[in-house]
C-alpha positions in Angstrom: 106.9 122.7 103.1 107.4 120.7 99.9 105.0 123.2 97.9 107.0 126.0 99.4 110.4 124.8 98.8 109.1 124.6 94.9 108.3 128.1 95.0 112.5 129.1 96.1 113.7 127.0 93.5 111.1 128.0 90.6 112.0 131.9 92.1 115.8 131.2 91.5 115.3 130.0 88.1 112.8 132.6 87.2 115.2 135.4 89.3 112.1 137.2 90.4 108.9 136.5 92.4 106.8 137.5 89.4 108.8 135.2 86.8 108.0 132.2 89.8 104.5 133.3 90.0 103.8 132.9 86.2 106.0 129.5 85.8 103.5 128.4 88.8 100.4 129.8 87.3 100.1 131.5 91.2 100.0 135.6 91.8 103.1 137.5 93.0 101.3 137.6 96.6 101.1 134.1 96.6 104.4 133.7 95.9 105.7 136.2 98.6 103.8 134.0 101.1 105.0 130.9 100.5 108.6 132.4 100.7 108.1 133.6 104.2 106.3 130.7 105.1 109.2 128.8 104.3 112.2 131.0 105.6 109.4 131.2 109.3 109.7 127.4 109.4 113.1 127.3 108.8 114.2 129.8 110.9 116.1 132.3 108.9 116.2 134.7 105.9 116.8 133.1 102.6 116.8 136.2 100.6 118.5 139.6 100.5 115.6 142.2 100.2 118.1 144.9 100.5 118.3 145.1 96.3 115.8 145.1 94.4 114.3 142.6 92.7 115.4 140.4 96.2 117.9 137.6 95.8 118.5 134.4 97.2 121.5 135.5 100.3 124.2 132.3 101.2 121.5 130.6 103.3 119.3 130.8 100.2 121.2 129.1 97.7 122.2 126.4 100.4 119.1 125.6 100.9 118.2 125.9 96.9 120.5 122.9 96.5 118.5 120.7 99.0 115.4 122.3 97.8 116.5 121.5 93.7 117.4 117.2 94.8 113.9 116.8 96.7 112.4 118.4 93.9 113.9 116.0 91.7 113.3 113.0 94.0 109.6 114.4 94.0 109.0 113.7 90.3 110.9 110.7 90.2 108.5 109.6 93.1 105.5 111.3 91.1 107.0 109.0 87.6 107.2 105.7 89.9 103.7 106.2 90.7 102.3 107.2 87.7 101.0 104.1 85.3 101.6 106.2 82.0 105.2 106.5 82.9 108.1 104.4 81.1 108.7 100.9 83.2 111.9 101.9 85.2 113.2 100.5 88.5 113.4 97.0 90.3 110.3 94.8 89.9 110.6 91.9 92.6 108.8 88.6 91.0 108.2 85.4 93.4 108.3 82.5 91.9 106.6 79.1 92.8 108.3 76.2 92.8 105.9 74.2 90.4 106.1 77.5 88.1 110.1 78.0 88.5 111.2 76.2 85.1 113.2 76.7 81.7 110.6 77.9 79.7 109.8 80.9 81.6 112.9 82.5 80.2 110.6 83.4 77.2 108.1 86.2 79.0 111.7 87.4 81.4 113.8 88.1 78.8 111.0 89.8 76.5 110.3 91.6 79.3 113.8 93.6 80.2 114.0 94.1 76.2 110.5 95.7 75.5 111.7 98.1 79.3 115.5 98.2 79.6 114.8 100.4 82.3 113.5 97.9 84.4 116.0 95.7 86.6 114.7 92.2 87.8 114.9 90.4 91.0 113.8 86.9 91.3 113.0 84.5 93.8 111.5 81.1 94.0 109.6 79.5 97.1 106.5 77.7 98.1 103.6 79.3 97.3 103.0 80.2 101.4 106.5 81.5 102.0 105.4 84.1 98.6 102.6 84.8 100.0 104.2 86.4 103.5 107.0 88.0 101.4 104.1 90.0 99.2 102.8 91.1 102.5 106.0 92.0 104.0 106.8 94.2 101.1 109.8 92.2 100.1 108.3 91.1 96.6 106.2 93.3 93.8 103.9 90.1 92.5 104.3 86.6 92.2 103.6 83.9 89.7 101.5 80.6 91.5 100.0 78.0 91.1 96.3 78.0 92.9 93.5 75.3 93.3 91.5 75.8 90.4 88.2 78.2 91.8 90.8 79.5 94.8 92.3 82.4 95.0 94.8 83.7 97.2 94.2 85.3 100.8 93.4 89.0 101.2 94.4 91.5 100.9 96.3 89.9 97.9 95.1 90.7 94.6 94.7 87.7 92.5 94.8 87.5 88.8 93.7 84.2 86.8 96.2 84.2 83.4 95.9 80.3 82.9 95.1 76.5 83.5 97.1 73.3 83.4 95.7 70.1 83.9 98.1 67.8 86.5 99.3 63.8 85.2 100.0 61.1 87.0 103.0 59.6 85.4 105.3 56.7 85.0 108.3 55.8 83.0 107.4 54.6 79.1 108.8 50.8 80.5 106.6 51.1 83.3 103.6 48.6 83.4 101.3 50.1 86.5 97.6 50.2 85.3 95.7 53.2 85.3 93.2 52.4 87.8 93.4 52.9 91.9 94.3 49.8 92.8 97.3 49.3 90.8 98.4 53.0 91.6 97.4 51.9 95.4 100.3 49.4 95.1 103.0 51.4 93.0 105.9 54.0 94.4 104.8 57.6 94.2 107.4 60.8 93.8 105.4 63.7 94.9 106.1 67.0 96.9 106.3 67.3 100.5 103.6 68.0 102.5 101.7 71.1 102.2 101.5 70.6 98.5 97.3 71.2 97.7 98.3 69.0 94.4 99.9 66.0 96.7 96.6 66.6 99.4 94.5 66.6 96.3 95.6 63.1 94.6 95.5 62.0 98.6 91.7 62.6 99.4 90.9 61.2 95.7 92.6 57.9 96.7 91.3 58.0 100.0 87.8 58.0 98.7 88.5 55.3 96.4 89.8 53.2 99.4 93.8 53.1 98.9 96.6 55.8 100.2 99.6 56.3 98.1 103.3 54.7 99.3 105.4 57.9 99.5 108.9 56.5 98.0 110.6 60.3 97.5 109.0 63.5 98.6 111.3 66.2 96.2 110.5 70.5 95.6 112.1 70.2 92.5 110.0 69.1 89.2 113.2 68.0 87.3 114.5 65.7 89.7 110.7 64.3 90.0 110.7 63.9 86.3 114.2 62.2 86.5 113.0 59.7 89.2 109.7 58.8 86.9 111.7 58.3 83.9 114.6 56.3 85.8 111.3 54.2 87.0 111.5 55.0 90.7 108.1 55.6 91.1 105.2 57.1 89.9 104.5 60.8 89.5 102.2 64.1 89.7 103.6 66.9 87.4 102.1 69.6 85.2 101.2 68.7 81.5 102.9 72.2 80.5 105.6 71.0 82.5 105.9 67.4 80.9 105.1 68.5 77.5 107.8 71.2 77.7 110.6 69.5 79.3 110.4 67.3 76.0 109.3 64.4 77.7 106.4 63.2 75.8 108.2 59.9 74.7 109.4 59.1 77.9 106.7 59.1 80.4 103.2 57.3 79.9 100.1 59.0 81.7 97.7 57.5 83.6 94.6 58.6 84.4 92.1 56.8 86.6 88.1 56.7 86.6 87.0 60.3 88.0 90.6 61.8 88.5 90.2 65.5 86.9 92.8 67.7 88.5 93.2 71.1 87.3 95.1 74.0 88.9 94.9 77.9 88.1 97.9 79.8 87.4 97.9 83.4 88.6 99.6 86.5 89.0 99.3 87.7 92.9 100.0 91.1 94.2 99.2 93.7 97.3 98.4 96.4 95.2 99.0 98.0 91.7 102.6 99.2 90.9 102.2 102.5 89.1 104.9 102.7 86.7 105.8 99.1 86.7 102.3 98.2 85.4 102.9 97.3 81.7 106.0 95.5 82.6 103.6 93.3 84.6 100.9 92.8 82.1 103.8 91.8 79.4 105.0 89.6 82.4 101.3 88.3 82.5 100.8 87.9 78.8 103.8 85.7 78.2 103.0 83.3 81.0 99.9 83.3 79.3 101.6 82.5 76.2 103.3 79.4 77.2 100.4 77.9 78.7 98.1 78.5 75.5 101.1 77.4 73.1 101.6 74.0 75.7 97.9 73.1 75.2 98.8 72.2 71.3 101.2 69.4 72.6 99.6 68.5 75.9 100.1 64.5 76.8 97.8 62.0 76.4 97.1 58.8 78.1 98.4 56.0 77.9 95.2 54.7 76.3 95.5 57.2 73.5 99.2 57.0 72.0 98.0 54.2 69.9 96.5 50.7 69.6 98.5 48.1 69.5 99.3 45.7 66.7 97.3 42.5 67.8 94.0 45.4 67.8 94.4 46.5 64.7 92.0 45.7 61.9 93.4 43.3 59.4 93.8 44.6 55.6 91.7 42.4 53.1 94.2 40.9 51.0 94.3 41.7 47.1 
């Protein structure tokens, strides 16, 4: 009926079956058909073929006003689907907690610059809970953080934009030694359960013989920070994270014999978002961004900020 109710309203603009026919590249007969087609499945007579060329009666141009808005919604439809079109409409973005911080400002606000058009609804959750939303249809994508070599469960889609290696941390006062034992015996500030980064650092100690004393379990990276640097405990955070929050001087990081934890940062959808494409890819890109711009100011261990005085070699004298 939809092709048919294209034909009335191209027939009223045209004001004759053979004008419709050439605006729809179709033949007169063609035309005729699809207009009785239309007025058998609705019931009634939409034109007056007592004059000649036939016009649209009352009925007609009633149901040319219904016929002209699904027309329109049809091509706004067409447009949404289409990835050549102009970015326009709501783009739903899931945010996961360890992602969810200041800097991520940058790629959002480039974004609704470079496409006005395009409104913004964001929400940030565990990884799990952004997962079931994707499915449900209540989010578009979603920006996680993966095990590195993981990706997420199908039917998602799952794109790889970046890396970030995970620190454990402590406040620059703090005097626990970078080895298992000593981190066997300190305070640790990590997130709750469920956390593959907290179940990660917990089979590493494990095999080395030690399990971690929980002291705060916190979904929040800032307040972890703040407990590290206020010397609460020790900590697992992002280097992007540490490096970005301007933290550099106030943390030390550890890192123990074989401890090498890297997680994958990826863009996860259920399928691709015709118009709304390139306003994901610019979304991608400056995620992307800020993970290669972070690597140029990444932490180092503790080892590494420098050697101390007693080490150093002695001058010759003049």
């Amino acid at each position: 009926m939809l092709d048919d109710l294209l034909a009335l309203v191209e027939f009223a603009q045209a004001g004759s079956i053979a004008g419709a026919a050439s605006r729809l590249y179709r033949t007169p007969s063609a035309i005729t058909r699809q207009l009785q087609r239309l007025e058998a499945a609705l019931g009634a007579e939409l034109l007056d073929r007592s004059v000649k060329p036939p016009r649209l009666n009352s009925l007609g141009s009633r149901v040319l006003e219904q016929a002209r808005d699904l027309s329109q919604r049809t091509e706004a439809l067409r447009a949404l689907a289409s990835r050549d079109a102009e970015p326009h409409g709501l783009l739903r973005i899931g945010l996961a907690h360890p992602l969810a911080e200041g800097t991520l400002i940058e790629p959002i606000r480039a974004l609704t610059e470079t496409y006005p058009k395009v409104r913004l609804l964001l929400l940030s959750e565990r990884t799990p809970e952004l997962f079931n939303r994707l499915l449900a249809g209540e989010l578009d994508v979603a920006a996680v953080p993966l095990p590195e070599g993981k990706t997420a469960p199908p039917p998602l889609l799952t794109n790889i934009i970046a890396t970030d290696r995970v620190e454990i941390v402590q406040s620059a006062a703090g005097n626990v030694d970078g080895d298992w034992e000593s981190l066997g015996r300190a305070p640790w500030v990590l997130n709750p359960p469920g956390c593959f980064l907290r179940a990660n650092l917990i089979d590493r100690m494990g095999r080395a013989g030690f399990t971690p004393m929980i002291a705060a379990e916190i979904h929040n990276m800032h307040l972890q920070l703040a407990f590290v640097q206020s010397g609460y405990g020790v900590g697992l955070l992002p280097a992007r994270f540490i490096a970005g929050s301007n933290s550099l001087d106030t943390v030390k990081v550890l890192r123990p014999p074989s401890f090498d934890l890297q997680m994958s940062v990826a863009i996860v959808r259920v399928a691709h978002l015709g118009a709304l494409e390139k306003a994901v890819a610019l979304l991608e890109d400056g995620i992307r961004h800020l993970f290669e711009a972070a690597n140029t100011r990444k932490p180092v261990s503790n080892s590494r900020r420098g050697v101390p005085a007693n080490r150093r070699k002695a001058r010759p004298r003049k």
